[in-house]
C-alpha positions, 0 to 999 in steps of 0.5 A: 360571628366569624367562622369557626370560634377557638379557644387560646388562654391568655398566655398564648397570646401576643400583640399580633396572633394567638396559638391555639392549645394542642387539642383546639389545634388537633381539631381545628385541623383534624376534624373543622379542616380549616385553611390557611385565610379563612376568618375565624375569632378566638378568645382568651377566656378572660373576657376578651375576643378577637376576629382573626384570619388563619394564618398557619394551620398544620401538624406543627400547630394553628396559629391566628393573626388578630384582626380587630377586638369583638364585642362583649356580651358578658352580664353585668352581674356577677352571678354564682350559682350553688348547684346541688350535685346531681348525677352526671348527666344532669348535672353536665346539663346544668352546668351548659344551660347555666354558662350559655345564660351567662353565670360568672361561676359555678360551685357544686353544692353539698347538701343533705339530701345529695347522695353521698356517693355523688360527693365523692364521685367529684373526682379531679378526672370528673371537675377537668370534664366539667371544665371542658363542658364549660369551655365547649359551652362558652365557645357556642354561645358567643362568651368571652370569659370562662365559667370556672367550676369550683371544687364542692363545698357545704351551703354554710360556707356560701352564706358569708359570701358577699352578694344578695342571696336567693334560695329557690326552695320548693316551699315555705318562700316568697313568689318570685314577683313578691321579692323583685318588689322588696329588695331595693338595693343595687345588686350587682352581685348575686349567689342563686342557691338551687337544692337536690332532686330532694329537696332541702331539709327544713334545717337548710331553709332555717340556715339560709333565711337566717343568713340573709337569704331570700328564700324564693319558690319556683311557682305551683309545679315541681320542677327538676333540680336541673330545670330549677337552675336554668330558672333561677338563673334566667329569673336572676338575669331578667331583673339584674342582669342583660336580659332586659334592657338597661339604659347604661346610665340607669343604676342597676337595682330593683 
């Protein structure tokens, strides 16, 4: 990858250069310090990138000239991931490790054990924070395409979703191999449902498995919520998605 990699939404963008948005620009210039010619690439959090050469770079703003496209390397699954809140900080690491292991969208998840305060503490201040964790997030790990962040919402909603549910619960579920094994169905779209610190109530489990869910278990240790998403997500894109290799005219199934 190029030099520095910037972020500029697609309406910055024209067939020949990209501007960047105030606060890429003030950093580009204030603290990267980049230069008139240097490489670069930019994205336009839609899914596509592009390699480029700085072409102004000053108080008055970052302009770049595009040079040619740049490889995707977004998963072919289309994968949410319900994520029980948690307190900040973790639930800020969540939303990191999720995005660099390639999950389409994020939606923080009320459940019965989430703490009440932590509902209400998802103010418009707190999701534009975690919009910028994602952003900050999909420029280091080489994305093109941005991990919105939805706005909390109750597990019963999700359930009528379209896509092959998993709810990772600490019991009264099936091994993780037992369920690759079962399902055979092409699945390019998955929700990966992941409880509180804790736990899910036995009412959760009973609404999931008769929604459809697989309710899937984690192995004999107990895992932090926040480390129980990043191996849901990984478990996910190892069997659907790009962490194994797919001959590209292969159906994608289990």
């Amino acid at each position: 990858m190029p030099g520095h990699r910037f972020y500029a939404p697609l309406e910055n963008f024209t067939d020949k250069e990209a501007r960047l948005p105030d606060d890429e620009a003030h950093h580009a210039v204030h603290v990267l310090r980049v230069r008139v010619g240097e490489t670069a690439s930019v994205f336009d959090g839609q899914g596509r990138a592009f390699r480029a050469v700085v072409a102004e770079a000053s108080k008055r703003g970052v302009r770049l000239a595009l040079a040619e496209p740049l490889p995707s390397n977004e998963s072919p699954l289309d994968l949410t991931l319900a994520a029980a809140i948690l307190k900040a900080d973790k639930f800020e690491w969540v939303i990191q490790k999720a995005v660099e292991l390639g999950v389409t969208r994020i939606i923080p998840l009320i459940a019965r054990y989430v703490e009440p305060g932590l509902v209400r503490s998802v103010s418009s201040d707190r999701l534009d924070r975690w919009a910028r964790i994602s952003r900050e997030a999909t420029k280091q790990c080489g994305r093109s395409r941005l991990t919105p962040i939805a706005t909390p919402r109750p597990m019963p909603d999700l359930l009528a979703a379209q896509g092959v549910k998993f709810f990772f619960t600490e019991r009264d579920g099936q091994s993780w191999g037992r369920v690759v094994k079962s399902i055979d169905a092409p699945a390019l779209s998955a929700i990966a449902f992941v409880g509180p610190e804790g736990g899910w109530s036995d009412d959760e489990r009973e609404q999931a498995a008769a929604g459809g869910a697989w309710l899937v278990t984690l192995g004999p240790r107990i895992l932090r919520a926040e480390t129980a998403s990043a191996l849901a997500v990984g478990l996910l894109q190892s069997a659907l998605g790009d962490l194994v290799e797919v001959q590209a005219s292969s159906p994608r199934s289990l």
